[in-house]
N, C-alpha and C positions, 0 to 999 in steps of 0.2 A: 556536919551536914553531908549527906549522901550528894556524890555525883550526879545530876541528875542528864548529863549531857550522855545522847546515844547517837554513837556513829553511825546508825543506818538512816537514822532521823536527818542527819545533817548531809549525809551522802544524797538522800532521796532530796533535800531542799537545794544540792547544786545541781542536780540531775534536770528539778524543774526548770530551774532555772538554764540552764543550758538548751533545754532544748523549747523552751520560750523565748528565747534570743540569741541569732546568732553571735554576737558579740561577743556573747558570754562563753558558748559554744567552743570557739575558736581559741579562745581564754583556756576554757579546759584542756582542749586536743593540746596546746602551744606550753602552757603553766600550770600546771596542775598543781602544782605544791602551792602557785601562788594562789590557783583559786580555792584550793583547802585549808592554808591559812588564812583567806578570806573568812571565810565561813565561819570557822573557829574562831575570830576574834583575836589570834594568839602565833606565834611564829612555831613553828615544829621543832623538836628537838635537834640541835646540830647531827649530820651526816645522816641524816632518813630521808627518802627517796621517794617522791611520788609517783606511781607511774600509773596511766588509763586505758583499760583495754574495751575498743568498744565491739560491742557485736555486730554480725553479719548476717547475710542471709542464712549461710548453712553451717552459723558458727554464732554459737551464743557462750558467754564466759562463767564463770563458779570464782569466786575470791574462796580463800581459805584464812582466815584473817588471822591474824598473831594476836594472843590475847596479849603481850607485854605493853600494846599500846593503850597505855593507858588515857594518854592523852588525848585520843578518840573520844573516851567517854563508853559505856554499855554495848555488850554485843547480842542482848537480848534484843530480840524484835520488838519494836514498840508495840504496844496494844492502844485499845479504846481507838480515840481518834485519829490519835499519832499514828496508828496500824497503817501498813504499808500495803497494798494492795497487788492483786494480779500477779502476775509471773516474778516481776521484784519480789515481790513479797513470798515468794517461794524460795528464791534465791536466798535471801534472809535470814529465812527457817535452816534452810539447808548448811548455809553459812553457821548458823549459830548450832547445829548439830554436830559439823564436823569440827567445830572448836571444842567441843564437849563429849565427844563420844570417837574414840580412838579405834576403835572397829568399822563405823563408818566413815571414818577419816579415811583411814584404810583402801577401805571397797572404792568409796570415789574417787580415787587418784586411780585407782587399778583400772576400773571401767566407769568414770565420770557421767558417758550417753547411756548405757547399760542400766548405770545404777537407778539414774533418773527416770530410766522408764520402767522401771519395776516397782521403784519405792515412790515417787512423785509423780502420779498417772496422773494428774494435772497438767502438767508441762503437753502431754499428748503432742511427745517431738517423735518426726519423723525419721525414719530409719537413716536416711543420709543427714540429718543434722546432728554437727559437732561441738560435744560438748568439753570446754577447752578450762581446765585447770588452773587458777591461777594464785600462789601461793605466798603470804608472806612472809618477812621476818622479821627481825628485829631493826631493821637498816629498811626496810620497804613495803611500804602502802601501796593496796592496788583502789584504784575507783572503778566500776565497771558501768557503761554506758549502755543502757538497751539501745534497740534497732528502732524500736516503736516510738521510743521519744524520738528519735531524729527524723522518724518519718510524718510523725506529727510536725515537726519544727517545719521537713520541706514541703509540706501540705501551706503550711503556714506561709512561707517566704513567695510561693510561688500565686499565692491569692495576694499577697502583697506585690507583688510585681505586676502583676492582671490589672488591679485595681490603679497602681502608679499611672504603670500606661495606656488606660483607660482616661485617665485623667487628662495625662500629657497630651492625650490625643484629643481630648476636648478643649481642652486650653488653644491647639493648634490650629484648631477649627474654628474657635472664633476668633482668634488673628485676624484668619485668613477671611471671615465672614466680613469684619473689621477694614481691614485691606482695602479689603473689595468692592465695599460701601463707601469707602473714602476715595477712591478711586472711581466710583460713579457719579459718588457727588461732586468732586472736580471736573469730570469730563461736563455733567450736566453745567456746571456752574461760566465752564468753556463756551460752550452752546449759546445759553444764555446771553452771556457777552456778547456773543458775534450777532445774534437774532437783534438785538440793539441797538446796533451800529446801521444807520440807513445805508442802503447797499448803494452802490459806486455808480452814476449815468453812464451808459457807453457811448467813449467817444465821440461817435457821429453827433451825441446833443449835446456835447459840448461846445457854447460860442468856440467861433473860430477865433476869436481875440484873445480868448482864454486858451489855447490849445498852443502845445510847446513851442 
């Protein structure tokens, strides 16, 4: 039975993930190996190297992938549903060209931003953004991190924090509503009491037999 595992497929399912939780996130920046032997189900070949390069504002990555890994799985871009979408998904393409086509291997290690805007008028990258090479071998896996999922992620973390202390802060208000009420109602309760109590004759009508 044919391999049916593809690297881009499981690369784009920790990407999701990463950038749907920072947990995960942190996981990758910190262990990469551990979280692509996650994925995989499988530990990696002894002395292979994971490493993850994420993009930037004026700096987005290219892998050039070693086809010897086999243990990936496919370096064909997934189609139908599996299809990887948007800018990854060019990445992909490109990725899987320059593992199969030795001329454009070539051109994009020579001029990586160049090439991409000639042959990939999709990317519609700007003349200052740098397009940054990153090559494997037999000893090392690259993962590459878009920008866009992390900025989704901090879109994400930062309505959750909004929303926390949102919360926190109604929690802290009825406390204090709480408090406040219990504190009124003792002082009335105070009141009460003393309204109670027949107030004291002065002095003067006090018998004198009674008086100190």
């Amino acid at each position: 039975m044919a391999n049916a595992r593809n690297r881009w497929s499981i690369e784009q399912a920790i990407l999701e993930q990463a950038a749907a939780n920072a947990g995960e996130l942190r996981k990758l920046a910190n262990d990469p190996k551990g979280t692509l032997e996650q994925a995989l189900g499988e530990s990696l070949p002894p002395g292979v190297e994971v490493r993850v390069a994420f993009d930037l504002d004026d700096k987005i990555h290219q892998v050039l992938p070693f086809a010897g890994h086999a243990f990936l799985g496919a370096i064909e871009p997934p189609e139908g549903k599996q299809a990887i979408p948007g800018l990854r998904g060019l990445s992909v393409a490109t990725a899987h060209r320059a593992a199969t086509d030795e001329a454009f291997c070539a051109a994009l290690c020579e001029d990586p931003a160049g090439l991409a805007r000639a042959h990939l008028s999709k990317l519609e990258l700007s003349e200052a953004m740098r397009v940054e090479v990153v090559q494997e071998d037999a000893k090392t896996v690259w993962l590459t991190m878009p920008l866009n999922g992390r900025g989704a992620l901090r879109k994400r973390l930062v309505k959750r924090a909004e929303k926390r202390a949102a919360r926190k802060a109604e929690r802290e208000a009825k406390r204090a509503e709480k408090r406040a009420a219990r504190k009124a109602e003792r002082r009335a309760a105070r009141e009460a009491a003393r309204g109670d109590q027949p107030a004291a004759p002065p002095v003067e009508q006090i018998p004198a037999e009674h008086q100190g």
